[in-house]
Gaussian input, Z-matrix of N, CA and C with variables (Angstrom, degrees):
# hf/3-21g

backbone

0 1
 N
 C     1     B1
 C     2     B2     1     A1
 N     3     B3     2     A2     1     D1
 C     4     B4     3     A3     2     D2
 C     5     B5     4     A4     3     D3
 N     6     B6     5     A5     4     D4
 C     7     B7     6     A6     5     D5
 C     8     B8     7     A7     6     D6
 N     9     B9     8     A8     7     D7
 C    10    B10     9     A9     8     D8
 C    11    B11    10    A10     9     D9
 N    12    B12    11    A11    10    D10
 C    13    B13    12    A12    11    D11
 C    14    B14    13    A13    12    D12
 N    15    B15    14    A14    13    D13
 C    16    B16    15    A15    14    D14
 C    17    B17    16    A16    15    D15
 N    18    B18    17    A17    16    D16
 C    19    B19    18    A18    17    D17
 C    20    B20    19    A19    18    D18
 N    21    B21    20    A20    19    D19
 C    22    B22    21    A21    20    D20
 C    23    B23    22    A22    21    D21
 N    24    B24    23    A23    22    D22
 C    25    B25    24    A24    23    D23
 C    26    B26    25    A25    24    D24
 N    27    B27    26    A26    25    D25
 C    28    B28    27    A27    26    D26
 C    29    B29    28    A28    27    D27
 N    30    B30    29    A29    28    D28
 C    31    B31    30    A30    29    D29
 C    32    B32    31    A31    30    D30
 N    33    B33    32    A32    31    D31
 C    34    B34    33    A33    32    D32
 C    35    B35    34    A34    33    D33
 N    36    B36    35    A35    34    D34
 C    37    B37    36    A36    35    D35
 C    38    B38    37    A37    36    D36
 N    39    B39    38    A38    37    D37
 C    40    B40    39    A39    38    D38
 C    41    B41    40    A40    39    D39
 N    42    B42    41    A41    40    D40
 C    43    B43    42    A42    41    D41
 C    44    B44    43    A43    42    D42
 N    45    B45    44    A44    43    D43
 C    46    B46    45    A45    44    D44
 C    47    B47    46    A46    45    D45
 N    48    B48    47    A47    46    D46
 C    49    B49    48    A48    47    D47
 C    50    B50    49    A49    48    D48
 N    51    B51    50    A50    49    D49
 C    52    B52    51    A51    50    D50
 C    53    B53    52    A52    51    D51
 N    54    B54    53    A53    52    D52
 C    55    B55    54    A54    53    D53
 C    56    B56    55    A55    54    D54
 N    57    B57    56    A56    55    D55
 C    58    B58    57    A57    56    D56
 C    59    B59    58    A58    57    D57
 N    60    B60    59    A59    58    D58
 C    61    B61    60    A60    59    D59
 C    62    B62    61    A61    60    D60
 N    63    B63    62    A62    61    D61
 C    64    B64    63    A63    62    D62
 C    65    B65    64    A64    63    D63
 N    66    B66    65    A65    64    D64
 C    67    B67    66    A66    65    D65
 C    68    B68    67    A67    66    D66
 N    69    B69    68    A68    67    D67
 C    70    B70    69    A69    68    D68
 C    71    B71    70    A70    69    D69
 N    72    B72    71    A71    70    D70
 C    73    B73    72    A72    71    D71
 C    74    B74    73    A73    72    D72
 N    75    B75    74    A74    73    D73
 C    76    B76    75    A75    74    D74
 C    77    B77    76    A76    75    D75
 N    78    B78    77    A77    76    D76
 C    79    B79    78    A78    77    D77
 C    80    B80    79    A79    78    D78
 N    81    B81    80    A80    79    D79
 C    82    B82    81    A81    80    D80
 C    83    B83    82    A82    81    D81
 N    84    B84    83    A83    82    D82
 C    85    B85    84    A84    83    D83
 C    86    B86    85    A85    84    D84
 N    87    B87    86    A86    85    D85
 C    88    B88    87    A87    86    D86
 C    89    B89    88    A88    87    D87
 N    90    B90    89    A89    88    D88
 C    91    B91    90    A90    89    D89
 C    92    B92    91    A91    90    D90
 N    93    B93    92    A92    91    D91
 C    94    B94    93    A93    92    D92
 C    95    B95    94    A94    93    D93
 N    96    B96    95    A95    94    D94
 C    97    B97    96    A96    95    D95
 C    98    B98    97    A97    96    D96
 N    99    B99    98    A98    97    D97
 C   100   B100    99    A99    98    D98
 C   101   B101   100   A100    99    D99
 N   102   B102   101   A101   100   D100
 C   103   B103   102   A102   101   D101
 C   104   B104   103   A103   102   D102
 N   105   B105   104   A104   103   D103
 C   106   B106   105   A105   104   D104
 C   107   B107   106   A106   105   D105
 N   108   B108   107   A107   106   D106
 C   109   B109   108   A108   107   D107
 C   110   B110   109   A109   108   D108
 N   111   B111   110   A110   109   D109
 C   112   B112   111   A111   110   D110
 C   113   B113   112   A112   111   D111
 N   114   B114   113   A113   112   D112
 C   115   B115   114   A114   113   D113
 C   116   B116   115   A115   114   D114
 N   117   B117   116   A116   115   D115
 C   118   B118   117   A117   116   D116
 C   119   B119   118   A118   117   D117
 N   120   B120   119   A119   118   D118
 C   121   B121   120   A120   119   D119
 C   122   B122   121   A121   120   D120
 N   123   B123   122   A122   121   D121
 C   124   B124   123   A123   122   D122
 C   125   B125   124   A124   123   D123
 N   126   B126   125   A125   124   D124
 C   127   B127   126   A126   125   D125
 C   128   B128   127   A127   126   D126
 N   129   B129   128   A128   127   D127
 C   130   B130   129   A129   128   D128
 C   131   B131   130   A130   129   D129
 N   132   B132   131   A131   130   D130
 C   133   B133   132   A132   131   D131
 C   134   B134   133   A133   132   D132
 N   135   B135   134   A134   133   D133
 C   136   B136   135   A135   134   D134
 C   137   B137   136   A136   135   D135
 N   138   B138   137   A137   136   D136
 C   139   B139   138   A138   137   D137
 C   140   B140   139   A139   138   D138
 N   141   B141   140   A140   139   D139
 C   142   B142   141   A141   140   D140
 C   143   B143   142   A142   141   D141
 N   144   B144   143   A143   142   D142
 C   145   B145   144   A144   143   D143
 C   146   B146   145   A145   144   D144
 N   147   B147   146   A146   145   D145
 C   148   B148   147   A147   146   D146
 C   149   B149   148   A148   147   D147
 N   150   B150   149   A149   148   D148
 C   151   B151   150   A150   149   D149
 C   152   B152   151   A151   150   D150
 N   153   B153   152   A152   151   D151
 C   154   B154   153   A153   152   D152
 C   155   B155   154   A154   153   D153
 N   156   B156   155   A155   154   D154
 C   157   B157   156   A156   155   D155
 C   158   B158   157   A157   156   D156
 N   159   B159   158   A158   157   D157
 C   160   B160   159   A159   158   D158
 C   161   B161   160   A160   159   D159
 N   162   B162   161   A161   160   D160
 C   163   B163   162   A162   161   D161
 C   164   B164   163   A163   162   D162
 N   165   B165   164   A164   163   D163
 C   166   B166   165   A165   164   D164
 C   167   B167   166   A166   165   D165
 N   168   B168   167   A167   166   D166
 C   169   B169   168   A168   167   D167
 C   170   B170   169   A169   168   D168
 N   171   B171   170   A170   169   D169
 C   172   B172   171   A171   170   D170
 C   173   B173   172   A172   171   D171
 N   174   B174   173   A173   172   D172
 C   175   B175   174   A174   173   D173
 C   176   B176   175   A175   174   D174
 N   177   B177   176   A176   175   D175
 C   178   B178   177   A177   176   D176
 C   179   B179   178   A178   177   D177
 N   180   B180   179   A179   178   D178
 C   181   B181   180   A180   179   D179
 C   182   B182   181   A181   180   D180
 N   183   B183   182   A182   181   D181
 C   184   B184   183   A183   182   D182
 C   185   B185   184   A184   183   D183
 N   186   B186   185   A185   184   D184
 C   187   B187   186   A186   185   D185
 C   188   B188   187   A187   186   D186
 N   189   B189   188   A188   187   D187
 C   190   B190   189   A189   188   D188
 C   191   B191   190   A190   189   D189
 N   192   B192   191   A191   190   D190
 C   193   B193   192   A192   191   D191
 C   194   B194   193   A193   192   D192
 N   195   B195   194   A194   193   D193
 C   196   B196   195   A195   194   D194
 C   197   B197   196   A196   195   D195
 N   198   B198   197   A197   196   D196
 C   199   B199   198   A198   197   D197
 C   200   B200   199   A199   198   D198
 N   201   B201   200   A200   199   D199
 C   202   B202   201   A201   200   D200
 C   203   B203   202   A202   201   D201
 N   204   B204   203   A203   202   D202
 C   205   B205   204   A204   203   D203
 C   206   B206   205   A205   204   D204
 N   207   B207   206   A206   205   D205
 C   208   B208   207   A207   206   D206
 C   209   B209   208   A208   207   D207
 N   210   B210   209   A209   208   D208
 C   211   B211   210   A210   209   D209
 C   212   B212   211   A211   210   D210
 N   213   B213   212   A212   211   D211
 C   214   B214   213   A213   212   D212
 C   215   B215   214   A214   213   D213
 N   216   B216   215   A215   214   D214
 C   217   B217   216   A216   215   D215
 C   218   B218   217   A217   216   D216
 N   219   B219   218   A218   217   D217
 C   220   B220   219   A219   218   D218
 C   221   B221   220   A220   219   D219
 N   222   B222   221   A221   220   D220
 C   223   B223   222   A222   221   D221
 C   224   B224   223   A223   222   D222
 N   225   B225   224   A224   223   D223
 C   226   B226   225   A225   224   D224
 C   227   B227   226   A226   225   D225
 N   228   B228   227   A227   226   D226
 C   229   B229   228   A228   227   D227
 C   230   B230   229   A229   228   D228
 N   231   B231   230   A230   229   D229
 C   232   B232   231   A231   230   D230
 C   233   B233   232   A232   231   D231
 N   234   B234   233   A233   232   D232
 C   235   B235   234   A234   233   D233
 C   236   B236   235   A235   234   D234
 N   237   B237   236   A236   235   D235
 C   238   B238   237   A237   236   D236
 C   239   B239   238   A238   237   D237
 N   240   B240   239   A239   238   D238
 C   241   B241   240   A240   239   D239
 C   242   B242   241   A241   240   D240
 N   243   B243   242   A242   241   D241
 C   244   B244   243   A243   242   D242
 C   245   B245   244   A244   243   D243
 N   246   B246   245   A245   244   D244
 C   247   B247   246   A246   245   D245
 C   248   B248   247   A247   246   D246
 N   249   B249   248   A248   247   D247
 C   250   B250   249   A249   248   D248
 C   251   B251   250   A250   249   D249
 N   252   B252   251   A251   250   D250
 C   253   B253   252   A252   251   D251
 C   254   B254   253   A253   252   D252
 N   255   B255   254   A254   253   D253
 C   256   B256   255   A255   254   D254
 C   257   B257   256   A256   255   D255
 N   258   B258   257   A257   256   D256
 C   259   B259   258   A258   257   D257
 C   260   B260   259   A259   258   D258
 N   261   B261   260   A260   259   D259
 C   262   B262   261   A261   260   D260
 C   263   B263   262   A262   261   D261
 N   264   B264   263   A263   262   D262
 C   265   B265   264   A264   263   D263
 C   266   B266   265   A265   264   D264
 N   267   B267   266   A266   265   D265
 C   268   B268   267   A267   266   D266
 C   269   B269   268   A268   267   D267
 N   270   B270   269   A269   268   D268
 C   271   B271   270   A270   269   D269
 C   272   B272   271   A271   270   D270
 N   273   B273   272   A272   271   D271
 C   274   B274   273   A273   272   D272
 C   275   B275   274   A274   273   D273
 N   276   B276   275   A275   274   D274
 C   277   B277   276   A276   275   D275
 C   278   B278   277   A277   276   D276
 N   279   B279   278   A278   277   D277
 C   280   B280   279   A279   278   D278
 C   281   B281   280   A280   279   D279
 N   282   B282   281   A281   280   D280
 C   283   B283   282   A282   281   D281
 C   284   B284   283   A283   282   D282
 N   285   B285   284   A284   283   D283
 C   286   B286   285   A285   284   D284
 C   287   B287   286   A286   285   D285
 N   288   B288   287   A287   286   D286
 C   289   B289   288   A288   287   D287
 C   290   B290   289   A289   288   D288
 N   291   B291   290   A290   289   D289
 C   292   B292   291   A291   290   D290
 C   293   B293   292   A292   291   D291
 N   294   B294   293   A293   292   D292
 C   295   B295   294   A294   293   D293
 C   296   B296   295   A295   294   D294
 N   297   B297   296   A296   295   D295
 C   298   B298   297   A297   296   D296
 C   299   B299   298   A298   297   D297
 N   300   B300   299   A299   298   D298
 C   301   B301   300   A300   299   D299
 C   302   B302   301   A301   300   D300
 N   303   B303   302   A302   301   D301
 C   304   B304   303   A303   302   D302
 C   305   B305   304   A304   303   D303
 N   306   B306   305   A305   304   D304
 C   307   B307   306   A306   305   D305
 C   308   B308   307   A307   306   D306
 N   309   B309   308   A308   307   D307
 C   310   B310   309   A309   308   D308
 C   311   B311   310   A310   309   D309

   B1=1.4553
   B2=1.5286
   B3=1.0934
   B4=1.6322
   B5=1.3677
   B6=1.2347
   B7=1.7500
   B8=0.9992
   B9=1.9466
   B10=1.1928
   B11=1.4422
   B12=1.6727
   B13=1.2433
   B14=1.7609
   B15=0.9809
   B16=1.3645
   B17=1.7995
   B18=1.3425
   B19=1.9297
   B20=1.6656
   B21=1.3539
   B22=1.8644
   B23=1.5690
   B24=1.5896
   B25=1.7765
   B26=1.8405
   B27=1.6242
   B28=2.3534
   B29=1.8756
   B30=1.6106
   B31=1.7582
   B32=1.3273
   B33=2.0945
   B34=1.3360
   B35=1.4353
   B36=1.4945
   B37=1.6254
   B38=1.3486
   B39=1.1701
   B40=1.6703
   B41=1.5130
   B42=1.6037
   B43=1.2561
   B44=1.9024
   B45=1.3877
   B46=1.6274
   B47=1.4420
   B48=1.3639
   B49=1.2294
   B50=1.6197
   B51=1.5175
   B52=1.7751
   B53=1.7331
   B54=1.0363
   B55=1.3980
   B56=1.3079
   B57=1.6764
   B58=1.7014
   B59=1.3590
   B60=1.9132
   B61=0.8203
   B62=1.7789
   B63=1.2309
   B64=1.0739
   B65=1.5240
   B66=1.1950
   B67=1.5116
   B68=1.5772
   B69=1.5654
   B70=1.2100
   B71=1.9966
   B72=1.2061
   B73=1.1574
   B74=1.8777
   B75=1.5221
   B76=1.5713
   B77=1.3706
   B78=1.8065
   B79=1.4888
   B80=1.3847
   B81=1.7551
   B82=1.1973
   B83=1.8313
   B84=1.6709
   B85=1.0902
   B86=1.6414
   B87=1.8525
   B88=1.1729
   B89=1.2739
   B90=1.5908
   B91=1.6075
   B92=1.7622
   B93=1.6930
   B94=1.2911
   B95=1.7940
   B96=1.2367
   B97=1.4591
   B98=1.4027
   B99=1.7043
   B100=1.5250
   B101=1.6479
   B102=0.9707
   B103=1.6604
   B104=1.8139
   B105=1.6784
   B106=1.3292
   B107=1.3601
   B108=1.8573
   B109=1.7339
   B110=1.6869
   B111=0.7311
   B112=1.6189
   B113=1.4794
   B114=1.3036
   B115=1.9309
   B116=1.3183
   B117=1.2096
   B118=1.6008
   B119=1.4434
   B120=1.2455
   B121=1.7331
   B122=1.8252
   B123=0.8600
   B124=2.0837
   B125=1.4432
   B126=1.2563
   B127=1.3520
   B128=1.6326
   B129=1.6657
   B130=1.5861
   B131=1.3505
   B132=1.2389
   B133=1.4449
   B134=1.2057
   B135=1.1894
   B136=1.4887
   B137=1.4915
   B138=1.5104
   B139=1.6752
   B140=1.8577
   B141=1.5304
   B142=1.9515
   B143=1.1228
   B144=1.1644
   B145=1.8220
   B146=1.5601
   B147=1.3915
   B148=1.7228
   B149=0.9999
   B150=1.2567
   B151=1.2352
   B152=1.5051
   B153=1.1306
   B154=1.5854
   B155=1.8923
   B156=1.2974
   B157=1.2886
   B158=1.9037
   B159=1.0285
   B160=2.1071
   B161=1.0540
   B162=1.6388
   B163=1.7343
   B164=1.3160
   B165=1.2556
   B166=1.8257
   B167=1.9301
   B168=1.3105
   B169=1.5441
   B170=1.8641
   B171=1.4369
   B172=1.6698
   B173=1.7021
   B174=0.6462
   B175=1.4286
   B176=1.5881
   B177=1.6746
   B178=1.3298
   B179=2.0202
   B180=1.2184
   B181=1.3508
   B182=1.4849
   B183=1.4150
   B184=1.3180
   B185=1.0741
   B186=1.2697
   B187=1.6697
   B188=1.3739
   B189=1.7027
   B190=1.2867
   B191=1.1647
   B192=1.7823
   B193=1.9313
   B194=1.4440
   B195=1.4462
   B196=1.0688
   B197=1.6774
   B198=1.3775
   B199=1.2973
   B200=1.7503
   B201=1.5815
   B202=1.8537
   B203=1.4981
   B204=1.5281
   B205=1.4328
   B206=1.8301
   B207=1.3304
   B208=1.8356
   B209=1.8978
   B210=0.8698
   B211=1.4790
   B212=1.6304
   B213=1.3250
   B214=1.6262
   B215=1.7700
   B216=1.1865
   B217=1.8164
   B218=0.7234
   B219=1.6810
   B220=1.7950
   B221=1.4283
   B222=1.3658
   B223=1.0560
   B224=1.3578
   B225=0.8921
   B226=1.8235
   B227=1.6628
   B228=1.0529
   B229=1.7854
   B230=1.4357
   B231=0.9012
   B232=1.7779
   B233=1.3882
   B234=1.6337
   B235=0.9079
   B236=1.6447
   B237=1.4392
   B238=1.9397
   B239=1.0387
   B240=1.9525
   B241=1.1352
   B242=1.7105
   B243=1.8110
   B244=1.5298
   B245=1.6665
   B246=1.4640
   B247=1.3855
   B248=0.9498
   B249=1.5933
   B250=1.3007
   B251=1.4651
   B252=1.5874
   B253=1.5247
   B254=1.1215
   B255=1.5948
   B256=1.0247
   B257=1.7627
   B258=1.1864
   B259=1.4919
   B260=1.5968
   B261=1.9156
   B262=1.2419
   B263=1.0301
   B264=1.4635
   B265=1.6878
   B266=1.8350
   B267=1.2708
   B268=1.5298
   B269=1.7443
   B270=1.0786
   B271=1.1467
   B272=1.6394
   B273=1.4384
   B274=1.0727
   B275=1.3823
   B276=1.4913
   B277=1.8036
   B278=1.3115
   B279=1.4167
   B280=1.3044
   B281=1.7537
   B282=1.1953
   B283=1.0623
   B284=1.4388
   B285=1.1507
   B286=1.6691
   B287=2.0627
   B288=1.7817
   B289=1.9956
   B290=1.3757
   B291=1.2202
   B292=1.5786
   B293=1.1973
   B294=1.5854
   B295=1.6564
   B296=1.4270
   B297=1.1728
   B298=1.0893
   B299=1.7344
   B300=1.6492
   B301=1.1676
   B302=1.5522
   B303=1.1785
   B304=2.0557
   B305=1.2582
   B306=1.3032
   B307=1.7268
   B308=1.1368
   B309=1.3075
   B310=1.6310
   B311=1.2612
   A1=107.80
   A2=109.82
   A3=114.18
   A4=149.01
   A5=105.81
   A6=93.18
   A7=131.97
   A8=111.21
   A9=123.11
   A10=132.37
   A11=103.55
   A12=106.15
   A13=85.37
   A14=143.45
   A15=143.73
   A16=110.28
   A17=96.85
   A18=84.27
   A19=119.16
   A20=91.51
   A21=100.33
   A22=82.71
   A23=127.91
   A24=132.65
   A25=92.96
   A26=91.46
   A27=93.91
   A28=81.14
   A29=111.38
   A30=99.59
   A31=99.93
   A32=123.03
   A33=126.93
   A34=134.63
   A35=100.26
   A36=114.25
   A37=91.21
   A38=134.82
   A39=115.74
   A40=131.85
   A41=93.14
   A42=110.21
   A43=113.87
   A44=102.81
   A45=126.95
   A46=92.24
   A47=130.57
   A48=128.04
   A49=104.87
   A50=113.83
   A51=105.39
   A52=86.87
   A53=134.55
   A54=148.01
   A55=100.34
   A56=122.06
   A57=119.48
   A58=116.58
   A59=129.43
   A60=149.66
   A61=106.06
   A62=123.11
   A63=146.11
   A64=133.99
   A65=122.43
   A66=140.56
   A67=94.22
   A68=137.70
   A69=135.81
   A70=90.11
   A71=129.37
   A72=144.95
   A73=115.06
   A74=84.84
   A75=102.98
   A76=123.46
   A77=100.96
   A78=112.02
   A79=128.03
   A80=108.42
   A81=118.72
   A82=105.16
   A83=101.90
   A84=93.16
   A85=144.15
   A86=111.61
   A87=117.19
   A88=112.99
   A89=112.42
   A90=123.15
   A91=111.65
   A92=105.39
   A93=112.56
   A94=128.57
   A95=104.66
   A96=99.91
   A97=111.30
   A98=112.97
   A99=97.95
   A100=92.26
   A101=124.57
   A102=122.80
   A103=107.97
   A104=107.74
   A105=106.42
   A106=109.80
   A107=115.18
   A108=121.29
   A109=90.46
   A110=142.25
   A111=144.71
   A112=102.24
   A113=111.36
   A114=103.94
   A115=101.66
   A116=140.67
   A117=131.98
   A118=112.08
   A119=99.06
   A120=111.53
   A121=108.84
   A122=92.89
   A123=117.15
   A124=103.72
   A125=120.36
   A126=129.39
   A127=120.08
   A128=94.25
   A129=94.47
   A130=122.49
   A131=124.92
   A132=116.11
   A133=105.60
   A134=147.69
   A135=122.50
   A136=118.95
   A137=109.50
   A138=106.41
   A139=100.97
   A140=103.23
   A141=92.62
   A142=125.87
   A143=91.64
   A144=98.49
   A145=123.88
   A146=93.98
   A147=128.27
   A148=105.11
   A149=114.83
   A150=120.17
   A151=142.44
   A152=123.08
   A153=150.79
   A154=101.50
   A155=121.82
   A156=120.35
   A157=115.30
   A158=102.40
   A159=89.10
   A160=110.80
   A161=119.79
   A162=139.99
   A163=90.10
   A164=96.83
   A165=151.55
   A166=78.92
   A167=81.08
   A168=98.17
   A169=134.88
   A170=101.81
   A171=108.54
   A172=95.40
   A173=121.60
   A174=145.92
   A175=101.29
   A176=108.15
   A177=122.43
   A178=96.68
   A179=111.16
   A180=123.25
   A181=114.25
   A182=93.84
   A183=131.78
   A184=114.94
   A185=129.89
   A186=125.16
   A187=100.74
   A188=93.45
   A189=114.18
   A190=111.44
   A191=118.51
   A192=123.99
   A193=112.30
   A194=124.49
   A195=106.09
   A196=119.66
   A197=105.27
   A198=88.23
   A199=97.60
   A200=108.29
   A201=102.97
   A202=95.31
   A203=89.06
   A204=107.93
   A205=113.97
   A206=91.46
   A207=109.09
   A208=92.58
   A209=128.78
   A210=130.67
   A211=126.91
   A212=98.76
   A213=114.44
   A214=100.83
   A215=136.46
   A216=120.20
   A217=98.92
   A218=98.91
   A219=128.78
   A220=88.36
   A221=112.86
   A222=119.93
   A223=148.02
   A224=110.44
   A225=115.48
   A226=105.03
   A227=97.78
   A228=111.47
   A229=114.10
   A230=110.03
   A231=119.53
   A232=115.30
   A233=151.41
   A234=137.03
   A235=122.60
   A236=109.49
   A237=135.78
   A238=79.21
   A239=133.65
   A240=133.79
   A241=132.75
   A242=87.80
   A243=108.39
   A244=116.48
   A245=107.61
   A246=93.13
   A247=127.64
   A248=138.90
   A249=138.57
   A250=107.86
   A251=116.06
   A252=109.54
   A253=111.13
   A254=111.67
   A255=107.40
   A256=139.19
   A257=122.12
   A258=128.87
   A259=99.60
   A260=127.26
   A261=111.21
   A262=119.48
   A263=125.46
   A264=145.19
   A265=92.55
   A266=120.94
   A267=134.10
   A268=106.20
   A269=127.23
   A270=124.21
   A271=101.47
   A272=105.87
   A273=94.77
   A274=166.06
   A275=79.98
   A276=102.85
   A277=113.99
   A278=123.47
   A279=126.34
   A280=102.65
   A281=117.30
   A282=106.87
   A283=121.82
   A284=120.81
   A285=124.84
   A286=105.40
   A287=86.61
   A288=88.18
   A289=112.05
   A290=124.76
   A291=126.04
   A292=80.02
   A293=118.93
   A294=138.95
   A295=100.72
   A296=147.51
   A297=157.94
   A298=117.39
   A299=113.36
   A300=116.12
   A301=114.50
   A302=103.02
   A303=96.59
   A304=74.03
   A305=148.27
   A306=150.09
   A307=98.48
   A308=150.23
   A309=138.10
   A310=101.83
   D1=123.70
   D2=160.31
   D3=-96.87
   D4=172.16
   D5=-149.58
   D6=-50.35
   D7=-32.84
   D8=165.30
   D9=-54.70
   D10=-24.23
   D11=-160.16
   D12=-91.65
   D13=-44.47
   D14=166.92
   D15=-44.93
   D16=-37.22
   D17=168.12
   D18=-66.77
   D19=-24.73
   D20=-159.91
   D21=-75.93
   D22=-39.77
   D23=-156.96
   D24=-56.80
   D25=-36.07
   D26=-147.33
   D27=-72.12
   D28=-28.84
   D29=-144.84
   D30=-79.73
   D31=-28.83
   D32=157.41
   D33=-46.06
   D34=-37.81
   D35=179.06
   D36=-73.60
   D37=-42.11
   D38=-177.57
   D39=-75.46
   D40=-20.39
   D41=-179.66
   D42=-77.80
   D43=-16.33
   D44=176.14
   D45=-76.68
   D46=-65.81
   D47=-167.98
   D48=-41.06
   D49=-57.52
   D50=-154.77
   D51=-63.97
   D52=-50.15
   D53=-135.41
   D54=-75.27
   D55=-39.22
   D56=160.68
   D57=-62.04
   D58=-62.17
   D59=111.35
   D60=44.14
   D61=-87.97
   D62=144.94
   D63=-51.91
   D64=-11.03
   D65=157.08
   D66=74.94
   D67=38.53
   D68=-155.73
   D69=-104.46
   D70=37.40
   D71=151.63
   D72=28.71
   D73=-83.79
   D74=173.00
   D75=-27.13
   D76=-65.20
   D77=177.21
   D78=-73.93
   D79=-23.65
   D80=179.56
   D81=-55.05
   D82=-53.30
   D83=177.67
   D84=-73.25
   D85=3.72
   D86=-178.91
   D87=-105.11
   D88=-25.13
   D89=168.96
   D90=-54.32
   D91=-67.76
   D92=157.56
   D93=-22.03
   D94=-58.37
   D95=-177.60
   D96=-70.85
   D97=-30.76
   D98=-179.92
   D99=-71.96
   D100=-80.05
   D101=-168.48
   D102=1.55
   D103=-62.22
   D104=-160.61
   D105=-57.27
   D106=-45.60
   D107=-179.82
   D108=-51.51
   D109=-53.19
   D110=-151.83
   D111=-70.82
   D112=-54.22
   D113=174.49
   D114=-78.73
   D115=1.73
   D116=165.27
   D117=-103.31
   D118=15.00
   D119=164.20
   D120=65.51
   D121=30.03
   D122=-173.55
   D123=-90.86
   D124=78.95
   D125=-178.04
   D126=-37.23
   D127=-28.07
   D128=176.31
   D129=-76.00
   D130=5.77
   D131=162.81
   D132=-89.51
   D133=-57.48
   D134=161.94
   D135=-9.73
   D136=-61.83
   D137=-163.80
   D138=-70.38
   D139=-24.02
   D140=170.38
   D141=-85.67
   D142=-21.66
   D143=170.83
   D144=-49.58
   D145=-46.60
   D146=169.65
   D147=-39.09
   D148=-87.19
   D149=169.55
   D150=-59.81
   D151=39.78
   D152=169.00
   D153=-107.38
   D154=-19.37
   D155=-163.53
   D156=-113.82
   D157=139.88
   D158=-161.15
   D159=94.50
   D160=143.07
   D161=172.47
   D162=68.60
   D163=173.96
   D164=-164.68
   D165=-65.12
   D166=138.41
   D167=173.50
   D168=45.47
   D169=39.33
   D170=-150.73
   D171=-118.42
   D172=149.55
   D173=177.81
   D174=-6.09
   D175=-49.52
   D176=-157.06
   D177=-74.75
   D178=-9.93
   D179=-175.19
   D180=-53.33
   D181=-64.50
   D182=-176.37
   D183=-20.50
   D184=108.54
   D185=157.99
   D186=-128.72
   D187=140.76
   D188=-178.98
   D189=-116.52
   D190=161.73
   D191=-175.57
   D192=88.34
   D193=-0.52
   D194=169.61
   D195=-120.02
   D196=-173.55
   D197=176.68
   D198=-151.90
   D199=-178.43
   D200=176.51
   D201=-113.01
   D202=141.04
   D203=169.24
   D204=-144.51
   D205=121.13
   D206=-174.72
   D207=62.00
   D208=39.43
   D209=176.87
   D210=73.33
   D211=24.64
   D212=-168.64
   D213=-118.52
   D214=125.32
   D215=135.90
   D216=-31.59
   D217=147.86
   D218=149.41
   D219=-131.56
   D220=169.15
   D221=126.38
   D222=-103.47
   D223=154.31
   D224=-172.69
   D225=-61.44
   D226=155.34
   D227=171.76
   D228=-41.64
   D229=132.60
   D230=-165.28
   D231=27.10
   D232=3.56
   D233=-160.31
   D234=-102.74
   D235=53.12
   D236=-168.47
   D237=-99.14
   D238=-55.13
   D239=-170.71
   D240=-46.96
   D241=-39.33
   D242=172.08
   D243=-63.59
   D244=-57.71
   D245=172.23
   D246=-76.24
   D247=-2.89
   D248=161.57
   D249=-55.18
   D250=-50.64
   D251=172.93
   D252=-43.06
   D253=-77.01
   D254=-169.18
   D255=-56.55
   D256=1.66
   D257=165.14
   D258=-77.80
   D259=-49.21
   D260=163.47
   D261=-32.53
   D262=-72.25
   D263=-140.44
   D264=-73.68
   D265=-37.47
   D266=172.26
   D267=-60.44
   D268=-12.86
   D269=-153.22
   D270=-121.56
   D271=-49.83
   D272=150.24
   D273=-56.02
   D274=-38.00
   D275=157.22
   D276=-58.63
   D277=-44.95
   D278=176.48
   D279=-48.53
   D280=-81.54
   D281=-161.03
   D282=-82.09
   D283=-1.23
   D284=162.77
   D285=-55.84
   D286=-46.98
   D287=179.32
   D288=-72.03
   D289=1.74
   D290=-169.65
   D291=-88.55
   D292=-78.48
   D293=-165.02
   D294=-40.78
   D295=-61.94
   D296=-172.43
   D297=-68.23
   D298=-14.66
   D299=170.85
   D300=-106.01
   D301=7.10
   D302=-176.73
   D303=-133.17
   D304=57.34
   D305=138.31
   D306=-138.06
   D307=21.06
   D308=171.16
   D309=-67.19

């Protein structure tokens, strides 16, 4: 396994954290499954990973920390911070799976 692919492992495990964290369920559980093919050296989580990112409703959608109230966002108590990570930690993943897919 290489280094990159071990950066993309730490930036998923963190990206699991906000996503429990946040009770964001759905993704927790599709990020997760690619993660595991990926530390079992299963090239195909890369290619699903991929594909979580782009179009209507895709990974890149995602905002987390807030919630609706009377039909408006708010956000939750300090949590601007959370999705700020997480658009990093999203970004990285993005391009760690790019980097990691035109070097297979």
């Amino acid at each position: 396994m290489g280094a990159k692919t071990r950066e993309l492992i730490n930036v998923l495990n963190q990206i699991e954290t906000l996503l429990q964290e946040d009770k964001q369920n759905h993704w927790l559980k599709l990020i997760s499954s690619a993660n595991k093919s990926i530390k079992n050296s299963d090239y195909s989580g890369i290619e699903t990973l991929l594909s979580y990112f782009g179009g209507m409703g895709s990974f890149n959608d995602l905002i987390i920390g807030q919630t609706q109230k009377n039909g408006k966002f708010e956000w939750k108590k300090n949590d601007r911070e959370n999705n700020d990570k997480l658009h990093e930690l999203r970004l990285a993943a993005y391009e760690l799976s790019i980097y990691i897919s035109h070097h297979h």
